[in-house]
C-alpha positions in Angstrom: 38.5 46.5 -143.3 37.1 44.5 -140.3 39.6 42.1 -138.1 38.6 39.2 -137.4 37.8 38.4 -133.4 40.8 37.6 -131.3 39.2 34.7 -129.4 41.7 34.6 -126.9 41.1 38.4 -125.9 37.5 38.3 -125.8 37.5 35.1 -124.0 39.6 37.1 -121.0 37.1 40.2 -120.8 34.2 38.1 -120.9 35.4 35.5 -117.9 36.5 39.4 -116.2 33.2 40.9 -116.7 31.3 37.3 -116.0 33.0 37.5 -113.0 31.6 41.3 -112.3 28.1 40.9 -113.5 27.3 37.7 -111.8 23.6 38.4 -111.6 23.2 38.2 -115.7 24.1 35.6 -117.7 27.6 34.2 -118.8 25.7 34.1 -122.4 24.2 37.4 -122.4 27.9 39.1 -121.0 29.5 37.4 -123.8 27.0 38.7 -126.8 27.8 41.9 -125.5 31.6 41.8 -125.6 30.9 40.7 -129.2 28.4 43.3 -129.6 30.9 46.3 -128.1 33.6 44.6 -130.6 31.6 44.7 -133.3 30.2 48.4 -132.9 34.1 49.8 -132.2 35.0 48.5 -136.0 31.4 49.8 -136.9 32.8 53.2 -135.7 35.8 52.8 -137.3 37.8 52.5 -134.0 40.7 50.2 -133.2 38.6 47.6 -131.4 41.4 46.8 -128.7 40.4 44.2 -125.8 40.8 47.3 -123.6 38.3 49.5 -125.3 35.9 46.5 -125.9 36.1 45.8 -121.9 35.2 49.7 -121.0 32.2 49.9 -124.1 30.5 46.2 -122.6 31.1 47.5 -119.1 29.5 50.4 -119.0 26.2 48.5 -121.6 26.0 45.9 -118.5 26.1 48.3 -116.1 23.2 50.4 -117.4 21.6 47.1 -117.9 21.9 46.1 -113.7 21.2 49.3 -113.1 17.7 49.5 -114.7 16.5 46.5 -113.5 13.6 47.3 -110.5 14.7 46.7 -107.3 12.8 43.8 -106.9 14.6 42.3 -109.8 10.9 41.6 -111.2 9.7 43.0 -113.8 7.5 45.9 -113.1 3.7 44.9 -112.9 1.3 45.8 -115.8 -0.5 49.3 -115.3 -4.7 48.5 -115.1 -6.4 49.9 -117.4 -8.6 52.4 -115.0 -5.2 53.2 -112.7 -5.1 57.0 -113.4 -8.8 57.7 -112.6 -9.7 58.9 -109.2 -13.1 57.6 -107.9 
C-alpha cells in the first residue's frame, strides 16, 4: 500500500539538495524529491528520507552534469554540416 508523503521529511532534503544544486531550480529539486519518493514505493522499497535524498541526488547530478559547458543549449546542426565542399 503507498504512504502518504511525510512533508516534513521531504521539505528537509529538498531545502539540503536546493542548497547543493543552486544552479537549477528550487521547483524543479523539489518535483524530483517527489519524483524519487514516488518511484521508491513504485519499486516496492521503503521510501525513507534517506534513500529519497541519495535516488534525487544522484537524478540532479546527472542532470548538472549533462548540461554543455556553456550552460546553453547546444546550437541546431545545419542541414548541409556533414558535407565536405
Amino acid at each position: 500500500m503507498l504512504q502518504t508523503f511525510p512533508a516534513t521529511g521531504l521539505q528537509q532534503v529538498a531545502r539540503r539538495l536546493n542548497d547543493e544544486f543552486g544552479s537549477l531550480s528550487p521547483r524543479f529539486v523539489e518535483r524530483c524529491v517527489c519524483d524519487a519518493w514516488n518511484c521508491a514505493e513504485h519499486l516496492g522499497f521503503q521510501a525513507t528520507p534517506v534513500l529519497v535524498e541519495r535516488v534525487a541526488r544522484e537524478r540532479l547530478q546527472a542532470m548538472v552534469m549533462s548540461q554543455p559547458p556553456s550552460g546553453r543549449l547546444a546550437p541546431p546542426r545545419l542541414p548541409d554540416h556533414d558535407t565536405f565542399g
